[in-house]
Z-matrix of the N, CA and C atoms (Angstrom, degrees):
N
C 1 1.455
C 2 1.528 1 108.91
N 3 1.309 2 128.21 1 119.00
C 4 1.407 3 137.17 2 136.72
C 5 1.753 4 112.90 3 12.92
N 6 1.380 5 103.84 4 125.81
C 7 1.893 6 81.61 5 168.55
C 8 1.786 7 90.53 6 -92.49
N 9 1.174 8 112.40 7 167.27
C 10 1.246 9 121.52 8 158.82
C 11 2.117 10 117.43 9 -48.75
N 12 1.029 11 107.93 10 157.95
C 13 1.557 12 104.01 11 166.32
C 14 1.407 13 116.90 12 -126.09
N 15 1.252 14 108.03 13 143.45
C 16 1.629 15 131.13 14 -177.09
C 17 1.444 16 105.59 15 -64.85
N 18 1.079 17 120.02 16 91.34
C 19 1.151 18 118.16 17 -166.45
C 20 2.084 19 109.35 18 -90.67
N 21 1.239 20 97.91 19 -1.53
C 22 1.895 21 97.43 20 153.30
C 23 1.392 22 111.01 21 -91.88
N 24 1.412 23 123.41 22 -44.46
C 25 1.466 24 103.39 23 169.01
C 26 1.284 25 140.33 24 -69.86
N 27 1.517 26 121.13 25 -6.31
C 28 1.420 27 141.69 26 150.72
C 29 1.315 28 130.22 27 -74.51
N 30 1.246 29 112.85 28 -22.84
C 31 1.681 30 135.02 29 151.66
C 32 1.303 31 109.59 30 -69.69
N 33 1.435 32 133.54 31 -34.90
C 34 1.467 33 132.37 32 -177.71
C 35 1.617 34 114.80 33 -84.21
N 36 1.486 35 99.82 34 -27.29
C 37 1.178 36 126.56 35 -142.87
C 38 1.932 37 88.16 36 -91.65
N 39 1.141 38 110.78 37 -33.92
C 40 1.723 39 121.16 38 -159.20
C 41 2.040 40 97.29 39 -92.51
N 42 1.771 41 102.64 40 -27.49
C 43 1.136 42 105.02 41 -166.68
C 44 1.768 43 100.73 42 -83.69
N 45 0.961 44 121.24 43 -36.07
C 46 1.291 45 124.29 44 166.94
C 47 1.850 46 126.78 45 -83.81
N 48 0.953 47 89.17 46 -24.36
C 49 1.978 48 94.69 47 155.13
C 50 1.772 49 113.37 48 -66.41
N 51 1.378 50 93.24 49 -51.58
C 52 1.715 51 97.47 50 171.27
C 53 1.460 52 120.67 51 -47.47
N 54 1.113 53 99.69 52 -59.99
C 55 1.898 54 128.32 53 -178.74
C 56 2.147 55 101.25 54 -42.46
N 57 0.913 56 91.00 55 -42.17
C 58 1.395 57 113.17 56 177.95
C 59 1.855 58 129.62 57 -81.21
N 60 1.263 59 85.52 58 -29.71
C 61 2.081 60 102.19 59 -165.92
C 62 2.113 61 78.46 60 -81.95
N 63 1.710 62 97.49 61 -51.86
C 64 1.583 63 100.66 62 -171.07
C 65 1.947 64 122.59 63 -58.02
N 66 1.217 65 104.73 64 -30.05
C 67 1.136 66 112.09 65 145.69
C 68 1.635 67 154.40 66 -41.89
N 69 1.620 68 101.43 67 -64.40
C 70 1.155 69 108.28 68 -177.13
C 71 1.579 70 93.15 69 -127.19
N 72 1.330 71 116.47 70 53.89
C 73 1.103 72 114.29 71 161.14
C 74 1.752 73 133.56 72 64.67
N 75 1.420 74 136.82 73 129.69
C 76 1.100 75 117.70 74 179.16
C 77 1.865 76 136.77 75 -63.25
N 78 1.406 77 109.08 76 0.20
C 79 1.362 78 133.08 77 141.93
C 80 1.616 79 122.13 78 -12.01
N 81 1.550 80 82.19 79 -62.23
C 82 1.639 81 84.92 80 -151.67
C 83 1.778 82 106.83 81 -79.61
N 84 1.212 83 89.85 82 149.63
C 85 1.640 84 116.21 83 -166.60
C 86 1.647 85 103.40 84 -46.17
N 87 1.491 86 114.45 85 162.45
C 88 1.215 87 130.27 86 173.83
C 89 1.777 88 109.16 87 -77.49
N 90 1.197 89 110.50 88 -28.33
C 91 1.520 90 126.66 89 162.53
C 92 1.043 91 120.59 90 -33.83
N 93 1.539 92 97.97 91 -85.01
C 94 1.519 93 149.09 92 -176.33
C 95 1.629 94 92.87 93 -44.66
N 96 1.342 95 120.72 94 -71.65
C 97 1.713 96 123.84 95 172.62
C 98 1.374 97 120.46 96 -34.39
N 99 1.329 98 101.03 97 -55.03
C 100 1.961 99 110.69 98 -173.18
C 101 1.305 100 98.05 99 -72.26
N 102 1.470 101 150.08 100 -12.79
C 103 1.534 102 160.69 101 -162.18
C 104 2.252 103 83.58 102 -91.09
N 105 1.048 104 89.56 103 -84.58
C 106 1.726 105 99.68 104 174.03
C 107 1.207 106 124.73 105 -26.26
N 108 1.911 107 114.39 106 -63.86
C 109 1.095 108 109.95 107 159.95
C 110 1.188 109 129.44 108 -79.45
N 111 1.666 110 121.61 109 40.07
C 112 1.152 111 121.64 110 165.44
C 113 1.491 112 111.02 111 43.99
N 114 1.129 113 127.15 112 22.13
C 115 1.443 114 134.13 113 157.18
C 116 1.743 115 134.94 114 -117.41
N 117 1.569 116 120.64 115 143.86
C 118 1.480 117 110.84 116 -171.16
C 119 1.628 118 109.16 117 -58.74
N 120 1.311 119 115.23 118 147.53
C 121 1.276 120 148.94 119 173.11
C 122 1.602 121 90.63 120 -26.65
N 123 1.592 122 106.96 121 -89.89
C 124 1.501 123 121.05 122 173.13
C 125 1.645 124 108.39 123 -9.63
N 126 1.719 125 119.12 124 -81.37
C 127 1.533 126 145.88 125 164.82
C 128 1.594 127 92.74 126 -0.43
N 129 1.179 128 88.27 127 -71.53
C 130 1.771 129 90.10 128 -151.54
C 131 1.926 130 100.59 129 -70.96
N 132 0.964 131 118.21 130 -23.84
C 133 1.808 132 119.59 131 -162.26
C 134 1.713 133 77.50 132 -95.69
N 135 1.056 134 141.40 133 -69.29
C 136 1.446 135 113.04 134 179.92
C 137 1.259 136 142.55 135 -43.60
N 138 1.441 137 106.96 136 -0.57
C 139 1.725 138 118.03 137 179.38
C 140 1.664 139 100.98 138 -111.93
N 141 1.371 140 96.52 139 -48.67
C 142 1.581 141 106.07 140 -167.94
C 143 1.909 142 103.96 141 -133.81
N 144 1.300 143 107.98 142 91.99
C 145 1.445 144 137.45 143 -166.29
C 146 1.781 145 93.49 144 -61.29
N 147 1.302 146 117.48 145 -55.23
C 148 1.666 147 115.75 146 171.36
C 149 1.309 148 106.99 147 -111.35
N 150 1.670 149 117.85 148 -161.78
C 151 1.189 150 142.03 149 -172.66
C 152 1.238 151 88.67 150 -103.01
N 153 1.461 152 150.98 151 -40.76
C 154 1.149 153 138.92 152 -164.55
C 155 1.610 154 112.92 153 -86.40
N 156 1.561 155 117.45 154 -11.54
C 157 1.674 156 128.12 155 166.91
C 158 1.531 157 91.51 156 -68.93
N 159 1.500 158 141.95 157 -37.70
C 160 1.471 159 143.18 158 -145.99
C 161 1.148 160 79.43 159 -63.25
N 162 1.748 161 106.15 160 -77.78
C 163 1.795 162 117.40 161 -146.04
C 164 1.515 163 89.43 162 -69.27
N 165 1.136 164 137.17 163 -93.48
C 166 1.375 165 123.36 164 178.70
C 167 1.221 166 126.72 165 15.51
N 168 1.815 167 124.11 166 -61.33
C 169 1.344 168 120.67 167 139.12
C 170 1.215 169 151.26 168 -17.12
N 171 1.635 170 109.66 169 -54.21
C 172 1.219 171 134.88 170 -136.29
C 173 1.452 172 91.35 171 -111.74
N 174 1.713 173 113.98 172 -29.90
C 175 1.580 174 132.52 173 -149.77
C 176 2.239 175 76.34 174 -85.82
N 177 1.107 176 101.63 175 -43.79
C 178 1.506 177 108.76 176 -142.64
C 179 2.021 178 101.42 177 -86.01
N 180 1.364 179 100.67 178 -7.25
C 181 1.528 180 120.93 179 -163.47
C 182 1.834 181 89.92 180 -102.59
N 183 1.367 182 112.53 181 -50.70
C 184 1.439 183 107.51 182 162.07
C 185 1.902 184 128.57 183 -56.75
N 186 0.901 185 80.52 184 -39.29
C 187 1.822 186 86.62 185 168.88
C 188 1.550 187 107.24 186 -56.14
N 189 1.181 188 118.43 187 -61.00
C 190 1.288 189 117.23 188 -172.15
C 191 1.679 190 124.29 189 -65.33
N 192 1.458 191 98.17 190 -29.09
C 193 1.662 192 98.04 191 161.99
C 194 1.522 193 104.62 192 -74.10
N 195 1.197 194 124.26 193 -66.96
C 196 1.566 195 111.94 194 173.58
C 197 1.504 196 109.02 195 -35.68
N 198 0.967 197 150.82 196 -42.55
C 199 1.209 198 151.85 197 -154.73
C 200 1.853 199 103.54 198 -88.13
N 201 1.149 200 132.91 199 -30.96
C 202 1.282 201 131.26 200 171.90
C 203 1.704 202 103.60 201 -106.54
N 204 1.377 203 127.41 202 -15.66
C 205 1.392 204 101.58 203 165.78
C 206 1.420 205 112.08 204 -81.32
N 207 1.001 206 119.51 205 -26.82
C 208 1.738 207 128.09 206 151.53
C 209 1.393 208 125.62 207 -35.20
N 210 1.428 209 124.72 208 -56.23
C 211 0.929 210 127.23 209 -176.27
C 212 1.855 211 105.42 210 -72.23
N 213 0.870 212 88.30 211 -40.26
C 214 1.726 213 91.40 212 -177.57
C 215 1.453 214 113.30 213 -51.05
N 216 1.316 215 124.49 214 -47.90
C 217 1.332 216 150.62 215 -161.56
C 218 1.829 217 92.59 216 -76.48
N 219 1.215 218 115.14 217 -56.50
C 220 1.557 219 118.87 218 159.41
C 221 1.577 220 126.31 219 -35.23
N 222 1.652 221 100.28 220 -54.39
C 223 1.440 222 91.65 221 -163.09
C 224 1.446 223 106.48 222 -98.65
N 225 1.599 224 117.48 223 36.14
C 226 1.588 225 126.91 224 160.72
C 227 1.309 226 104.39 225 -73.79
N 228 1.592 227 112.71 226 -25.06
C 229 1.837 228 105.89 227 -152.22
C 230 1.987 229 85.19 228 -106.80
N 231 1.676 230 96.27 229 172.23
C 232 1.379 231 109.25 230 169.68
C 233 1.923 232 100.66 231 -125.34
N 234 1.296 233 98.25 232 -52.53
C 235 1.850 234 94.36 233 173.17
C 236 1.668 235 106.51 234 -23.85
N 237 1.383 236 129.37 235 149.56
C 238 1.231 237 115.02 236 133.96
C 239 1.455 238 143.51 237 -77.39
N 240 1.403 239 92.10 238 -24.18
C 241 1.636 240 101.29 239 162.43
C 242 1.783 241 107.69 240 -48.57
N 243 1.316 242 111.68 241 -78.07
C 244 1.814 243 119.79 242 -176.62
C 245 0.903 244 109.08 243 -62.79
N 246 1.737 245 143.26 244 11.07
C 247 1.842 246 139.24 245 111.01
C 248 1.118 247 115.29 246 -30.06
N 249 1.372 248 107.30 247 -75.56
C 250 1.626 249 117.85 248 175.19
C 251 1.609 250 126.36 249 -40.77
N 252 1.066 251 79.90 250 -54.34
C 253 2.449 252 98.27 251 161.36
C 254 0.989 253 89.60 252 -34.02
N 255 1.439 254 104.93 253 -88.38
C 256 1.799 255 127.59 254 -139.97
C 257 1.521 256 86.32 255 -63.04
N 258 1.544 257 140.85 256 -64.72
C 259 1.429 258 114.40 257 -161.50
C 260 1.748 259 118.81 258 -51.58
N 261 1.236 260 117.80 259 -43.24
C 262 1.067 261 127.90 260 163.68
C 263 1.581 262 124.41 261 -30.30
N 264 1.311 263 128.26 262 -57.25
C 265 1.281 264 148.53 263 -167.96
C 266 1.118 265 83.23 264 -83.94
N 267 1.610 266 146.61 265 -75.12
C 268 1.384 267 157.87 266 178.24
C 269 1.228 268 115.03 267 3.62
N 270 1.477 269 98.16 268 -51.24
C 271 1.879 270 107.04 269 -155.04
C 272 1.499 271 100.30 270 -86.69
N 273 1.669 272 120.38 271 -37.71
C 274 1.347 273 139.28 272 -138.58
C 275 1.818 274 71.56 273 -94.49
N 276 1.242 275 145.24 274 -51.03
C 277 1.057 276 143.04 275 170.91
C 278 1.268 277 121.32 276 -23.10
N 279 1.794 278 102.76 277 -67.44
C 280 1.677 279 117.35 278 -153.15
C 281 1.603 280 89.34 279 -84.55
N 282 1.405 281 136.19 280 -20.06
C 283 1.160 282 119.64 281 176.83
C 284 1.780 283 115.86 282 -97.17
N 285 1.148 284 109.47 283 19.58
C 286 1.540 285 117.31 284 175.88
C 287 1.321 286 93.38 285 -54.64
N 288 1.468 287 133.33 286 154.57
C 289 1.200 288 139.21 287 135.48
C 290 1.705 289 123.58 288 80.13
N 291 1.682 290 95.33 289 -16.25
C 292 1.612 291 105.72 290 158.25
C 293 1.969 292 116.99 291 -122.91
N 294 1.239 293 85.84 292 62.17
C 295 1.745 294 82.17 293 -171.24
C 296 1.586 295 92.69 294 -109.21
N 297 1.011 296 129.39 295 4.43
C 298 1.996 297 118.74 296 152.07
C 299 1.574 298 110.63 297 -82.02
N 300 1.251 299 114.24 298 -17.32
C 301 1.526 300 112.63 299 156.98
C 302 1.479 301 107.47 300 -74.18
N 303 1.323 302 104.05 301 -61.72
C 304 1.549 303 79.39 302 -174.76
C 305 1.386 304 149.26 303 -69.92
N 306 1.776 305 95.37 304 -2.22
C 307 1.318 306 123.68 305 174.30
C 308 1.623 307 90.94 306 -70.11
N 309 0.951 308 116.81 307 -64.87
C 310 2.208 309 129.48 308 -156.58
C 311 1.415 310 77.12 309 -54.25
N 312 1.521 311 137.52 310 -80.40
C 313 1.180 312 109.46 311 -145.95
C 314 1.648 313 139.80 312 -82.63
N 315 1.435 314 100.73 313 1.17
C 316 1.233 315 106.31 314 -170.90
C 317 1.568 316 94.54 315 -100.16
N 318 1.286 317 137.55 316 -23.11
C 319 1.478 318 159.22 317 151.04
C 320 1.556 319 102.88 318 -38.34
N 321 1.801 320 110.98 319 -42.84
C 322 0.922 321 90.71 320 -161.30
C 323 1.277 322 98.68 321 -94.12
N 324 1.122 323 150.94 322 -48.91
C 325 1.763 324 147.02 323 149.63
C 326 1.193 325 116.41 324 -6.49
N 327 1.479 326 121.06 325 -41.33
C 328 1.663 327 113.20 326 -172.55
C 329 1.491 328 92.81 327 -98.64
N 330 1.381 329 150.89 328 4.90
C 331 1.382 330 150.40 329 139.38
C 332 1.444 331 119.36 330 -72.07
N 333 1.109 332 114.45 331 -41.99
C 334 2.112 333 117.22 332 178.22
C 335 1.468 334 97.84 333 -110.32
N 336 1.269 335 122.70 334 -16.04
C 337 1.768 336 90.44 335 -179.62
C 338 1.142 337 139.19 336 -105.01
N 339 1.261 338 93.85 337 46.96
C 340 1.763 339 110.74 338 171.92
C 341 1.131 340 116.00 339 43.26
N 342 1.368 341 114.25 340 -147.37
C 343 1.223 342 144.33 341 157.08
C 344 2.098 343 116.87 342 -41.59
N 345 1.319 344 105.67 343 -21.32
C 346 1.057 345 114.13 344 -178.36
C 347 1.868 346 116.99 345 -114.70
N 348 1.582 347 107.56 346 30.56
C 349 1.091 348 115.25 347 -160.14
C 350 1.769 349 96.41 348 -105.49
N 351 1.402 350 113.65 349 -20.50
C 352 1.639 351 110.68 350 174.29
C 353 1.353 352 106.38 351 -93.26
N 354 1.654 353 115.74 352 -15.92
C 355 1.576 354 102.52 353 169.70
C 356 1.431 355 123.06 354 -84.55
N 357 1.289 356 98.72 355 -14.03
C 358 1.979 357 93.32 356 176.05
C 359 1.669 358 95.10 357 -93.47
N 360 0.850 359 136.74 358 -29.11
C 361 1.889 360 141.11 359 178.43
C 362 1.657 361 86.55 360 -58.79
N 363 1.310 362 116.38 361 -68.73
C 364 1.980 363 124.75 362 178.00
C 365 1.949 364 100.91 363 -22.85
N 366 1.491 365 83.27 364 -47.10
C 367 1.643 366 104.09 365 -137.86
C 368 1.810 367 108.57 366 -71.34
N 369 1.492 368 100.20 367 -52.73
C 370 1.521 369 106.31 368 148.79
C 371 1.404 370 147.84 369 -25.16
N 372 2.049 371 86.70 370 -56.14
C 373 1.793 372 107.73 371 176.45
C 374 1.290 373 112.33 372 -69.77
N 375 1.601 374 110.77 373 -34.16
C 376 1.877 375 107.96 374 165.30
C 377 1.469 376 110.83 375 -54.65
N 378 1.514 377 106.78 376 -60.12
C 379 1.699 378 119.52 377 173.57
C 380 1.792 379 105.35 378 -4.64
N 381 1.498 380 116.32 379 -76.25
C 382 1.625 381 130.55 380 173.89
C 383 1.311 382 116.58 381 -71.76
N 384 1.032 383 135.87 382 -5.89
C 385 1.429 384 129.16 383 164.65
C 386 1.335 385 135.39 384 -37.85
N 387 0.961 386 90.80 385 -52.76
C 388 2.074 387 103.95 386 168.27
C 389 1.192 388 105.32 387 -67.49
N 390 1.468 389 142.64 388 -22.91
C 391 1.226 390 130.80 389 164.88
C 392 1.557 391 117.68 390 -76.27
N 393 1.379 392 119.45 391 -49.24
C 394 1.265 393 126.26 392 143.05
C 395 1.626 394 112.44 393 9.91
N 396 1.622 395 74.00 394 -112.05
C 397 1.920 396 95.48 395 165.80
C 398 1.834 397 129.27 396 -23.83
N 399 1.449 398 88.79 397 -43.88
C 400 1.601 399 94.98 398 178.21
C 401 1.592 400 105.21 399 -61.59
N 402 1.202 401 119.25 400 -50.72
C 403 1.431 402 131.57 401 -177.81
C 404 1.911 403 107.32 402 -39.37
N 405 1.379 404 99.25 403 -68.29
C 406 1.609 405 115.63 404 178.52
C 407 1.370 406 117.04 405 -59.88
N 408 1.413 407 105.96 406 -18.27
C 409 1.290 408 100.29 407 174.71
C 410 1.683 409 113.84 408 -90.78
N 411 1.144 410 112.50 409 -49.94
C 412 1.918 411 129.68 410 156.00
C 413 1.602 412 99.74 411 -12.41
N 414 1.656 413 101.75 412 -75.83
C 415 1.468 414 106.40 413 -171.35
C 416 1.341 415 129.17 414 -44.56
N 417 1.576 416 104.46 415 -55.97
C 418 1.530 417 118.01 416 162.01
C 419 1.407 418 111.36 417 -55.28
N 420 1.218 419 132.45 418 -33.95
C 421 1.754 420 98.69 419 -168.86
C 422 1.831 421 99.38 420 -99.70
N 423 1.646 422 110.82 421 14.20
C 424 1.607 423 103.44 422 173.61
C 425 1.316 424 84.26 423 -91.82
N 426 1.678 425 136.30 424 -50.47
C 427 1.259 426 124.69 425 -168.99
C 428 1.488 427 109.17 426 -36.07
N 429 1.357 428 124.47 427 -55.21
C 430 1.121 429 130.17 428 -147.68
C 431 1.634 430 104.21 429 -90.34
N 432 1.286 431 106.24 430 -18.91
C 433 1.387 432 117.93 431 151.97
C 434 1.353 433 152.95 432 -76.36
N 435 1.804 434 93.76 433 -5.03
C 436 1.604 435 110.16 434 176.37
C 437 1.633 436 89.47 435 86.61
N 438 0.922 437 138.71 436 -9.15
C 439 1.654 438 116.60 437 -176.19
C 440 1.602 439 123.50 438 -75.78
N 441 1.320 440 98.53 439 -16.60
C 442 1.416 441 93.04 440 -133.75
C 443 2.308 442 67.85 441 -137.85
N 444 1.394 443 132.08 442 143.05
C 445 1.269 444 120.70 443 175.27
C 446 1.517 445 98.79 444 -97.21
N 447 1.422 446 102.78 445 164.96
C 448 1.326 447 104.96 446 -166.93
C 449 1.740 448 130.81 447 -68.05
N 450 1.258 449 138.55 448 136.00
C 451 1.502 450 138.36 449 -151.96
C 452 1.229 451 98.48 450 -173.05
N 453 1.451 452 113.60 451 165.98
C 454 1.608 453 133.19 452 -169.01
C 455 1.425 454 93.60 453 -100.28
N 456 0.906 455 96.06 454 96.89
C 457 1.764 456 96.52 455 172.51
C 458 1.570 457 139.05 456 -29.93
N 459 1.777 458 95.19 457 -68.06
C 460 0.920 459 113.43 458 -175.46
C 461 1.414 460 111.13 459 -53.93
N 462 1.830 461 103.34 460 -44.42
C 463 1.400 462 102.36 461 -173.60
C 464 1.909 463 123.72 462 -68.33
N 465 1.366 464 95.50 463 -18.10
C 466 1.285 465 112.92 464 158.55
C 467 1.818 466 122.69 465 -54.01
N 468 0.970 467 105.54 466 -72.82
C 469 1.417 468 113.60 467 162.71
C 470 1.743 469 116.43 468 -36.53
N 471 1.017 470 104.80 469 -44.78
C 472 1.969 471 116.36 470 -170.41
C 473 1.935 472 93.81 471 -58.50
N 474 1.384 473 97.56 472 -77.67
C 475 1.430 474 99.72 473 168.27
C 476 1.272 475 134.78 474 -35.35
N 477 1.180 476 117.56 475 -34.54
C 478 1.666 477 131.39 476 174.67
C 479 1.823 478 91.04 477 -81.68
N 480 1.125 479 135.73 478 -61.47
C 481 1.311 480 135.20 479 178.24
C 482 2.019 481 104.36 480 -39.83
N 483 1.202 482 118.67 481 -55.64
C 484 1.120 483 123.11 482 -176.04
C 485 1.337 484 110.55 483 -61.27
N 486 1.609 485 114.46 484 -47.05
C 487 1.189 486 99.23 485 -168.90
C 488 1.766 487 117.17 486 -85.95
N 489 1.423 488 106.66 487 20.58
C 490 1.715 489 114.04 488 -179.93
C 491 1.282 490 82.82 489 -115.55
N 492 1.216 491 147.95 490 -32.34
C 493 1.688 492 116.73 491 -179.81
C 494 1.631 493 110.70 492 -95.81
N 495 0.919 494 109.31 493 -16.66
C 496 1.500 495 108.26 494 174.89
C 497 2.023 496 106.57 495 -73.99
N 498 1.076 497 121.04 496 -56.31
C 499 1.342 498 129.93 497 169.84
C 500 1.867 499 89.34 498 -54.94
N 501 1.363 500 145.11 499 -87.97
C 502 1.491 501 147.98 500 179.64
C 503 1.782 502 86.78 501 -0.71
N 504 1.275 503 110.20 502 -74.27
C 505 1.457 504 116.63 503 -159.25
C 506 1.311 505 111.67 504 -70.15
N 507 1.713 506 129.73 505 -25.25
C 508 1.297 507 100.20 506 165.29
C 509 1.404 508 120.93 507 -101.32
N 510 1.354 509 121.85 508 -9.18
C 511 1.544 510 119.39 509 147.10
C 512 1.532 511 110.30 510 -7.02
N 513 1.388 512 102.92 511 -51.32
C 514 2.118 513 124.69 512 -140.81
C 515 1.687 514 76.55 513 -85.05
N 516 1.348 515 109.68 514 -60.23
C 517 1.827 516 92.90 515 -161.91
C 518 1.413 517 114.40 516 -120.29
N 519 1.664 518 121.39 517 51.53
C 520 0.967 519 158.93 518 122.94
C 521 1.483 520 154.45 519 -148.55
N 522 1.465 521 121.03 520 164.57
C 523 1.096 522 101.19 521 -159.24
C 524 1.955 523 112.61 522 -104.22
N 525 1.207 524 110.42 523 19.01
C 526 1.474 525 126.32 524 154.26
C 527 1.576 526 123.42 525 -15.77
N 528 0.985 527 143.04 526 138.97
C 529 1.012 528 136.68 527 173.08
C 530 2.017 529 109.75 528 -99.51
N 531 1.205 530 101.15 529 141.69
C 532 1.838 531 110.07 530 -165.44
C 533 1.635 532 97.93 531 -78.11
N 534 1.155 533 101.16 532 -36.96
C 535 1.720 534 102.44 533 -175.46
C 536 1.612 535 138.83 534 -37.55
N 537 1.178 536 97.24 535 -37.87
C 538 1.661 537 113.33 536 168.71
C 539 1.681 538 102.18 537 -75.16
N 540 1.154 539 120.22 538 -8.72
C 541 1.779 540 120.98 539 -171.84
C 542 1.055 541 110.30 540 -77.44
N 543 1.733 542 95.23 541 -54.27
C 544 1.656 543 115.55 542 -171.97
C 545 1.022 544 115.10 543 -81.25
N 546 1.562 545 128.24 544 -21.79
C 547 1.455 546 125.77 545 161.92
C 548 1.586 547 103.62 546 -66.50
N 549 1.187 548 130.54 547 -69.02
C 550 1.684 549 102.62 548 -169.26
C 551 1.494 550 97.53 549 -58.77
N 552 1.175 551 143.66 550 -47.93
C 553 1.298 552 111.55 551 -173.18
C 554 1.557 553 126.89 552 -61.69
N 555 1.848 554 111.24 553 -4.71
C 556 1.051 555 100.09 554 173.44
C 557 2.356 556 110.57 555 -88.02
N 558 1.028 557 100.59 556 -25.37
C 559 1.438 558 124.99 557 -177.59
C 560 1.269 559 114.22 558 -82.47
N 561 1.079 560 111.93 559 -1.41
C 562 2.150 561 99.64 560 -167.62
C 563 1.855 562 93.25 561 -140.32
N 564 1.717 563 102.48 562 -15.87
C 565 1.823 564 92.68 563 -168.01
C 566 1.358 565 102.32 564 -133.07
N 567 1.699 566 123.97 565 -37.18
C 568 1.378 567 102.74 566 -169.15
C 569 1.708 568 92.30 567 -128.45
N 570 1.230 569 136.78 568 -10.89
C 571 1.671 570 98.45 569 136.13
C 572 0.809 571 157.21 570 47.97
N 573 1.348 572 89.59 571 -137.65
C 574 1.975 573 136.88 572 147.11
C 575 1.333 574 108.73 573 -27.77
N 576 1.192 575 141.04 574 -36.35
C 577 1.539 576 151.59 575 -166.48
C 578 1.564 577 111.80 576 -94.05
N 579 1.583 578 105.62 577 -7.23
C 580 1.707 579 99.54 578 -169.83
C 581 1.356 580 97.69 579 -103.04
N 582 0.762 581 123.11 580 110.10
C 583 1.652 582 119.38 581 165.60
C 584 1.902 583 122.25 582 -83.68
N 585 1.280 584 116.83 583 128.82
C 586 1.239 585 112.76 584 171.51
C 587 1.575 586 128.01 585 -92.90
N 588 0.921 587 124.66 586 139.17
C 589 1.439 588 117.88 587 -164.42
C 590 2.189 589 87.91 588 -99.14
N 591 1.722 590 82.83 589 136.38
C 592 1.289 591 87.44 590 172.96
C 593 1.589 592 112.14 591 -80.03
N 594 1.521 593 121.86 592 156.49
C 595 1.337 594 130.29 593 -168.43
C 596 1.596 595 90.58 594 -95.75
């Protein structure tokens, strides 16, 4: 029987293999790695069998911090419109200052992951979905609440989705600032959509 696996030291273990693969390149030996991480050869291939299980890890361990510094940044606001803000600004936030990580690892999936490189890309975009949804759903029940004036939600959301991965990606291969983005998108698109109820 299998022993069970430590799944914090394989989380630690994938974040510092990464830290390392991004460094000196995906080249370097499975050896050469377990030497670095100061761990046996065996150690590391029993948690993470390739280099492409590492980032995969590492890819999927970042989501989830994005995914709760996100949420946090969300549940400051009550509007659903300034949900939508705040997720927006949120993301462009938590990836300030580590976007050669996020370049290496998502670079590195669509370079080693074969055949399985549109199902973890798939696999991710499910990852945020429920936040998604939360959004479209916000909108619709302010619509229906007078908060929010009337709009296609979903298609609302798509656009706000586009315009956080499209800005995500040039963050990565420039050094632009997002702020002037999110201000007209806060001034020209979502706005206009918040309605205040007079007291």
């Amino acid at each position: 029987m299998a022993r069970p696996r430590d799944a914090e030291k394989a989380r630690d273990l994938a974040l510092r293999a990464s830290a390392i693969l991004q460094e000196q390149g995906l080249g370097i030996s499975t050896e050469r790695l377990a030497q670095l991480l100061d761990v046996k050869r065996p150690t590391l291939l029993y948690h993470f069998p390739t280099q492409t299980s590492i980032v995969e890890a590492a890819l999927a361990e970042l989501f989830v911090e994005q995914a709760a510094f996100v949420e946090r940044k969300v549940g400051e606001h009550e509007h659903p419109i300034d949900r939508v803000y705040a997720r927006m600004r949120a993301v462009h936030e938590f990836h300030r200052g580590q976007e050669a990580r996020l370049l290496f690892l998502t670079q590195s999936i669509a370079v080693s992951g074969g055949t399985r490189a549109l199902e973890i890309l798939r696999g991710a975009s499910d990852f945020f979905e429920p936040g998604r949804r939360a959004m479209v759903d916000g909108i619709e029940r302010g619509v229906a609440e007078g908060t929010v004036a009337p709009c296609d939600a979903k298609a609302l959301v798509n656009l706000v989705r586009a315009v956080i991965d499209g800005l995500t990606i040039q963050a990565v291969t420039s050094s632009r600032s997002v702020k002037p983005i999110h201000e007209l998108v806060w001034k020209s698109v979502l706005e206009p959509l918040k309605i205040r109820r007079s007291s």
